[in-house]
C-alpha positions in Angstrom: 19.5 -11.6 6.7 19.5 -15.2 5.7 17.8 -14.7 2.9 20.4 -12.3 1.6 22.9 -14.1 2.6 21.6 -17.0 0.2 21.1 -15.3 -2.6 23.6 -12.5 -2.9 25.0 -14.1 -5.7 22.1 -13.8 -7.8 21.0 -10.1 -6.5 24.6 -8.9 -7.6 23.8 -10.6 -11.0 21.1 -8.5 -11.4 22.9 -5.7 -10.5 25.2 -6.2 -13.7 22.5 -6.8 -15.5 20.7 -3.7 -14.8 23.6 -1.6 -15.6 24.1 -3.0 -18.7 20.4 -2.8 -19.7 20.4 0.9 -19.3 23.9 2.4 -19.4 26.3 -0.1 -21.9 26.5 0.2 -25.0 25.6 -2.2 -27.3 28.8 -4.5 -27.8 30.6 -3.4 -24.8 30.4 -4.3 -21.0 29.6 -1.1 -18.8 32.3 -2.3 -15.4 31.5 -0.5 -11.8 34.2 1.7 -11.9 32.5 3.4 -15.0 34.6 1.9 -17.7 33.5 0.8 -21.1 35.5 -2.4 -22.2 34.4 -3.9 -25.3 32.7 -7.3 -25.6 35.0 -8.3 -28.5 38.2 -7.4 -26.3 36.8 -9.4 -23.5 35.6 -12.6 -25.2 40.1 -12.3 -27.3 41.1 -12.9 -23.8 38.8 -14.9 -21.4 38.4 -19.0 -21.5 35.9 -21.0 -22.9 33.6 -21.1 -19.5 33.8 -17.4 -19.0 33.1 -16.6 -23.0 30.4 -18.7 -22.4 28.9 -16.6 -19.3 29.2 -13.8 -20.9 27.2 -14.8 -24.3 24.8 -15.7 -21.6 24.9 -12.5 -19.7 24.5 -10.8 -22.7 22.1 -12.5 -24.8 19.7 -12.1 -21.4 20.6 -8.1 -21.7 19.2 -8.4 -25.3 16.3 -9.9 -24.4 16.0 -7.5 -21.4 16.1 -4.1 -23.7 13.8 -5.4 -26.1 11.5 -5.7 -23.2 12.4 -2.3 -22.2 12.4 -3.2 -18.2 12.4 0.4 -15.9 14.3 0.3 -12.3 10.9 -0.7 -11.1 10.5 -4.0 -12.8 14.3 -4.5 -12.0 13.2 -4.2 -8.8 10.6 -6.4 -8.9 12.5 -8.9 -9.9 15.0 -9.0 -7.3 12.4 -9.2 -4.8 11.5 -12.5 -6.4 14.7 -14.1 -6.6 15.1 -13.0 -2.9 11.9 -14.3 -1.7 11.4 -17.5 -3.9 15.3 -19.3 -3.0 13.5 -20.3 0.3 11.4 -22.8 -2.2 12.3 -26.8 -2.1 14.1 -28.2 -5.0 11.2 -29.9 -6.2 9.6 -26.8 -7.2 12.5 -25.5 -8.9 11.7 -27.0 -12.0 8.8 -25.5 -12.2 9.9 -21.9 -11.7 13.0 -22.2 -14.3 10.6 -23.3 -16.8 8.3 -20.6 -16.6 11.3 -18.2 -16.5 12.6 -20.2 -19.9 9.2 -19.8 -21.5 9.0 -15.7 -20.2 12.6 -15.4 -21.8 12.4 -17.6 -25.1 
């Protein structure tokens, strides 16, 4: 339970991610309730900071289809952002510049 409880954050990222990998659209955000809402609408109304996270959020989904990840690998990689928070900080370095390199 603890380590769910520090990285729910991150799981629930994933979980956005996912859906948007295989059921958006391209240009559009795919929300939980089933609705569509265009990226263009989104990005008209939001901030800077969230216009930001979601050039982010979907730059990474880009990158994400053009690997063509299945449920499986999304899978996988939940079970390695659940099991590798319980790391020190001074290994976290290392792991976000593998994942930079994996995503670049």
């Amino acid at each position: 339970m603890k380590l769910l409880q520090n990285c729910w954050s991150e799981l629930l990222i994933l979980d956005h991610v996912f859906r948007q990998v295989v059921h958006a659209k391209e240009g559009s955000i795919l929300l939980v309730t089933g609705q569509q809402v265009d990226f263009g609408v989104i990005a008209s109304q939001a901030g800077a900071t969230l216009n930001n996270l979601l050039s982010h959020a979907q730059e990474l989904v880009g990158k994400l289809r053009s690997l063509q990840l299945d449920q499986r690998e999304f899978v996988c990689l939940k079970f390695l952002v659940l099991f590798s928070l319980g790391e020190s900080h001074i290994f976290g370095w290392k792991k976000q510049k593998v994942f930079s390199k994996f995503y670049a």
